[in-house]
N, C-alpha and C positions, 0 to 999 in steps of 0.2 A: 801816407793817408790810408793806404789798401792797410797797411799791418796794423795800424791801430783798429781801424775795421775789426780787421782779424781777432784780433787781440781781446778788443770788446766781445765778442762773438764764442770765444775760446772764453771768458770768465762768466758768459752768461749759464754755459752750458757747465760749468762745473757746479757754477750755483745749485743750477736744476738738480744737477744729480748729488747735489750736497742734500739740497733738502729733500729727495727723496729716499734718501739714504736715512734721514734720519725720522722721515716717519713711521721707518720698520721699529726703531727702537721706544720701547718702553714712554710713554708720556712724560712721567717724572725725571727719566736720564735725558730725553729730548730738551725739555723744560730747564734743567741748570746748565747742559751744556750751553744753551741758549744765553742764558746771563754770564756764563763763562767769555761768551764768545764776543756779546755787546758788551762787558767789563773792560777786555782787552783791546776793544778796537776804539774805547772811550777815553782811556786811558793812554793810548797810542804807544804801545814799551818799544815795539819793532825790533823783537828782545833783547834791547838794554832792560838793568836795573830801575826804577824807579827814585828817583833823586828830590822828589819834589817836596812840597809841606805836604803837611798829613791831612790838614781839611779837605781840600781835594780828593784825593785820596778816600776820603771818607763818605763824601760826595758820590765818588763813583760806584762805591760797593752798596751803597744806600739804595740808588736806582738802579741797578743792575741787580741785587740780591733776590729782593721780593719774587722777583720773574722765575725763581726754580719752582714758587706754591700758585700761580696764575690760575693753572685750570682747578686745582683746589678752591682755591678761595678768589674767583675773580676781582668783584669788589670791594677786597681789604687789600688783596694785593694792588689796584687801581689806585686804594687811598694812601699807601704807603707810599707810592714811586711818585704821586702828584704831592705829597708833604715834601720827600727828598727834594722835589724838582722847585718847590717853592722856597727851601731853604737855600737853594742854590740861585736863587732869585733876589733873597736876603742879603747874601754874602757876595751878590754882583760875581759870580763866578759862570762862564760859559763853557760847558763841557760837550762833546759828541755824545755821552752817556744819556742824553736827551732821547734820544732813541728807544729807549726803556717806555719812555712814557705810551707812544704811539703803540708800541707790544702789548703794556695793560691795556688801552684803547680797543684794541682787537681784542682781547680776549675779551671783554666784558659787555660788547657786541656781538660776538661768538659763543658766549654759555649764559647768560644772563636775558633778562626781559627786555624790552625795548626802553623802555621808562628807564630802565639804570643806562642802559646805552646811550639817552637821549642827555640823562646829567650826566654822563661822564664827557661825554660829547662837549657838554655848554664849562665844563670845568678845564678840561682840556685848550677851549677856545680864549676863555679866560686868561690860561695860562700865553696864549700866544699874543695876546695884545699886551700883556705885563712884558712881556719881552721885547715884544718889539719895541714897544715905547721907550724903557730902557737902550736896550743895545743896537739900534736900527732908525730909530728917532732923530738921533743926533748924525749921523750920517746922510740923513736926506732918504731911508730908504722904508719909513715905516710901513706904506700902505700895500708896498711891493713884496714887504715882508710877511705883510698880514694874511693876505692874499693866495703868497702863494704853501703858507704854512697850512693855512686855512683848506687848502685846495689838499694836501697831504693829510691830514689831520680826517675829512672828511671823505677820502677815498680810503683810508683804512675802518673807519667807522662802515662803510657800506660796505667792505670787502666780506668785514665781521657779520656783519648784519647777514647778509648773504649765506656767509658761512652754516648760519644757524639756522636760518631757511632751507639750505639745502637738506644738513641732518636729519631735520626734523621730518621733512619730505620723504629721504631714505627711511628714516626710523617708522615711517607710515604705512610707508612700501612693503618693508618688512613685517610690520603688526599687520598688514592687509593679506600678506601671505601666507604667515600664517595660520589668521582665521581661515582662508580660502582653504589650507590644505587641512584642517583640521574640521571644515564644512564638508569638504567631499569625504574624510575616512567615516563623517557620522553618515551621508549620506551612504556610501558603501556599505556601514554596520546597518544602515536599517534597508538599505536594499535585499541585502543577505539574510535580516530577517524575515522580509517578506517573503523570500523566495524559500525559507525554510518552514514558513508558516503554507503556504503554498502549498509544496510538496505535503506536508505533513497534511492540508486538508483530502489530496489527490489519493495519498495510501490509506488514510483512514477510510473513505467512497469505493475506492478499489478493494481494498482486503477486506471490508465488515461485510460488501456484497457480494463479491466472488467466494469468499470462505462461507458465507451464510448461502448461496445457494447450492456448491459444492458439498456440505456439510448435509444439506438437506435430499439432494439427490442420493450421497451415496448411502443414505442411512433407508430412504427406500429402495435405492436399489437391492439391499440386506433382505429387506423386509418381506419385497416383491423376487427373491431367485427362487422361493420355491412355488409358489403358483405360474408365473409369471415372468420365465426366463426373458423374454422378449423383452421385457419393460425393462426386464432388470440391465439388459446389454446398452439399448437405448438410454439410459441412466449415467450408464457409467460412458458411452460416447461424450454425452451433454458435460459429465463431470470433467473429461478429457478437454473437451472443445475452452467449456469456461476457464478451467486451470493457464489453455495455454491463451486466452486472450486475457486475464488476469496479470501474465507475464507480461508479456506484451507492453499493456498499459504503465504497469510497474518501471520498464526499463523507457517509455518514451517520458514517464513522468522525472525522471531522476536523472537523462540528459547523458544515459551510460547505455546506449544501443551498440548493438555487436555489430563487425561487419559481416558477419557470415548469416544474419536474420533480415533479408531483405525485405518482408513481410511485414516486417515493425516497421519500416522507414517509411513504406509507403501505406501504411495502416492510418488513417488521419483521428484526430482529435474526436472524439462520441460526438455527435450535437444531436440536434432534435430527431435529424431522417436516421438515427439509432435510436430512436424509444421505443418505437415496434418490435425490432430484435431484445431493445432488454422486457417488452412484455411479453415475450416469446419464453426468453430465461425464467419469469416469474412464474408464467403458467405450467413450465415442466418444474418447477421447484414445489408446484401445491396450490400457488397461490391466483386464482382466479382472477386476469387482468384483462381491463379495457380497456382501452385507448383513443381518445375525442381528441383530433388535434383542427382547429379553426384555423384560418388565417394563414397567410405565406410565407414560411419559415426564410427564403432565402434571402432576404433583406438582415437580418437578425446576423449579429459579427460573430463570428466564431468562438468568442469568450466567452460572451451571453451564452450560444447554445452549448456548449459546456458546461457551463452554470446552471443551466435550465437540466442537464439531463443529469450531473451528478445530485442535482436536488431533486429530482423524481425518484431517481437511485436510492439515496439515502432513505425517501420515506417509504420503497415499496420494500425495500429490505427492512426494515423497521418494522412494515405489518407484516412479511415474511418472519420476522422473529416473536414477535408479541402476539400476535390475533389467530384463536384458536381455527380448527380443520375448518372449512368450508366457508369462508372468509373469501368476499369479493371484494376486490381495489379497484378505482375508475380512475384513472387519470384526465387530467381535463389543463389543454395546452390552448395556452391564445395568443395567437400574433397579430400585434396593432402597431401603426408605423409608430409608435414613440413608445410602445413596450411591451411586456412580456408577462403576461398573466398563466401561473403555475398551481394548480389544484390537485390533490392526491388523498381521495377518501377510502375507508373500506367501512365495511356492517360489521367490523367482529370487535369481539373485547377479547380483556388479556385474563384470564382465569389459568390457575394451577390446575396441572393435569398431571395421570401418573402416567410413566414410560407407555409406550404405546405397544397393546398386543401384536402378535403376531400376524400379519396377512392385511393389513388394515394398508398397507405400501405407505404412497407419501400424506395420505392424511395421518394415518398414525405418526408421522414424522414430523408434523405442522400440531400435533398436541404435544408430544416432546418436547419441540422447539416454546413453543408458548408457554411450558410452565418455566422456563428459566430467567430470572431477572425481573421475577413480577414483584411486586410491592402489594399486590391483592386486587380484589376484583372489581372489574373496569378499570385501572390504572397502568400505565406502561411509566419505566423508568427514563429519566429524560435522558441522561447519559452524554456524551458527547457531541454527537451526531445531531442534532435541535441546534446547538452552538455553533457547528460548522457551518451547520443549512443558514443563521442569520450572518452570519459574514460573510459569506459571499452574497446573499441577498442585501445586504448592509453596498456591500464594492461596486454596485450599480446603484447606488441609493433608495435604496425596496427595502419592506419591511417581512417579516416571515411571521407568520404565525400557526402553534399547532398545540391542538387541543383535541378534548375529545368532542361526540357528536351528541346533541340530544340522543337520550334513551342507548343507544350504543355504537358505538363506530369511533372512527379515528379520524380529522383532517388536519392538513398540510396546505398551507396555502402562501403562497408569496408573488409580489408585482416587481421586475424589473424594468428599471426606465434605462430605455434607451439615448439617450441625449447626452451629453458632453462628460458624465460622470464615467457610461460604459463606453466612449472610445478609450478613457484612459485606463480603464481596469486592465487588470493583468489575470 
């Protein structure tokens, strides 16, 4: 008893590793080895020769042939082994090669729609009462036969069934994965653009106003060495100081700080309590600045004041380059607990002017500066910088607007709301 145990136990496990043996090979070499294998066990040679009549014989290759084209053609090959099987019904011949049929059964449960599994199923079943009646009838044992054929017939139907459930499931998993991974590389592509549209708005604010006031100091400092050494040292200090917090800004914006600049690391983000120092930059650059700030700035997220003080940035540099000598700019800042009202006017227009005499220092420097890039009088060119100021006014949900002034002047104006749109800005 223990060795048949065994025995059983020892042929189940070669099975297993039969058939996993042979799901590494090819589908279609799995597939006729398959009918190879249910031909010869239907046939039963136990290798002797085959001695028998040939209908038989014919019998067998018939249900057992179709099975190499299964995952091909499930349903033709279903209809070909249930014809073999009916002929062999005809001719009252009972073969083991029956086994074939229950193989189509599966596969056509296994790659096929439920509907063809369901008549393959009711065809199949068919077939098992034509049989029993016949060969099982007269014995006393048809309903036993029925039954338990029935019971066979329908656990491979659901095996199938199952089978193609599972696939389908994997095949889901898989399209799930990789839309997933192919969501986060666009999400990456467009983080990366963000982050370069970003940067690129930070260097344009940094370099059009540290080179426009730099540019404007050292051309009076020129102007101012020979009356006016003192202004002119003073000048060129301020031109020093700006360059190197132009740097500065430059390297915290692009995420590449040195370790040997500990002064950058701890230098924080401009926000609002910097608009005073850059109306300080304005007024040694020429350009005559005020500063109204309402309201309690320290509520207001560190983005926001960022945002507020590169757009005050952008428009006082703007009148620093367009608006002729003696040009005054008011800035006008309001802090309200849900948002951020931004105003930047000056009194001057943009008129061509020629190079500036000599001695005139930095107003001669701010007529210089105003004849370049004019389109003619009263107009300033839009250029970039109008575009930057509404996107970021845009990234809190505000709108910016900038035009000129009745009779003469320039304003700049923009509202950022503080509420759900600016915690998420960047």
């Amino acid at each position: 008893m223990r060795y048949a145990a065994f025995a059983s136990a020892q042929t189940t496990r070669r099975v297993r590793s039969l058939l996993r043996e042979g799901a590494r090979l090819p589908p279609v070499v799995f597939d006729a080895l398959l009918a190879v294998v249910i031909f010869f066990l239907g046939v039963g040679l136990n290798g002797a020769v085959y001695q028998g009549p040939p209908g038989p014989l014919i019998l067998h290759t018939a249900l057992a042939a179709p099975l190499a084209w299964r995952r091909r053609a499930p349903l033709t090959v279903f209809c070909a082994v249930a014809g073999a099987a009916f002929a062999q019904w005809l001719a009252d011949i009972q073969l083991l090669t029956d086994a074939a049929l229950l193989v189509a059964l599966y596969t056509v449960a296994a790659h096929s729609t439920w509907r063809r599994a369901l008549a393959a199923a009711a065809v199949v079943e068919t077939g098992i009462l034509l049989a029993a009646a016949r060969w099982a009838a007269p014995h006393g044992g048809f309903l036993t036969s029925v039954v338990f054929l029935t019971a066979v017939a329908a656990a491979v139907a659901v095996i199938g069934v199952n089978t193609r459930i599972r696939r389908a499931y994997l095949a889901s998993l898989e399209d799930r994965a990789v839309r997933l991974e192919r969501e986060r590389d666009q999400r990456a592509r467009l983080a990366v653009a963000d982050e370069r549209a970003r940067i690129a708005r930070e260097m344009h604010d940094i370099v059009t106003h540290n080179l426009s006031v730099m540019v404007a100091l050292a051309d009076g400092a020129v102007f101012a060495q020979q009356r006016s050494p003192d202004r002119a040292s003073a000048a060129m200090r301020q031109i020093s100081g700006t360059g190197r917090q132009a740097l500065t800004d430059m390297r915290r914006s692009l995420g590449v700080l040195r370790a040997d600049e500990p002064d950058a690391l701890r230098h924080p983000m401009p926000g609002i309590a910097q608009l005073e120092s850059l109306a300080g930059q304005m007024r040694a650059a020429g350009l005559a600045t005020r500063l109204d700030l309402e309201g309690d700035p320290a509520p207001v997220p560190a983005a926001a004041q960022l945002t507020v003080y590169r757009l005050v940035q952008e428009a006082l540099t703007n009148s620093l380059k367009h608006a002729p000598p003696g040009t005054r700019a008011e800035v006008r800042v309001r802090c309200a607990p849900g948002a951020v009202t931004v105003e930047v006017t000056d009194d001057g227009r943009t008129a061509r002017a020629a190079d500036p005499p000599p001695g005139r220092g930095l107003s001669g420097l701010r007529e210089h500066i105003s004849g370049r890039g004019v389109s003619g009088e009263g107009e300033r060119p839009p250029g970039h910088g109008i575009a930057g100021m509404r996107e970021r006014a845009a990234a809190y949900g505000g709108t910016l607007e900038a035009g000129p002034l009745p009779g003469r002047g320039w304003r700049v104006s923009a509202t950022l709301g503080l509420g759900a749109v600016a915690d998420g800005a960047a």
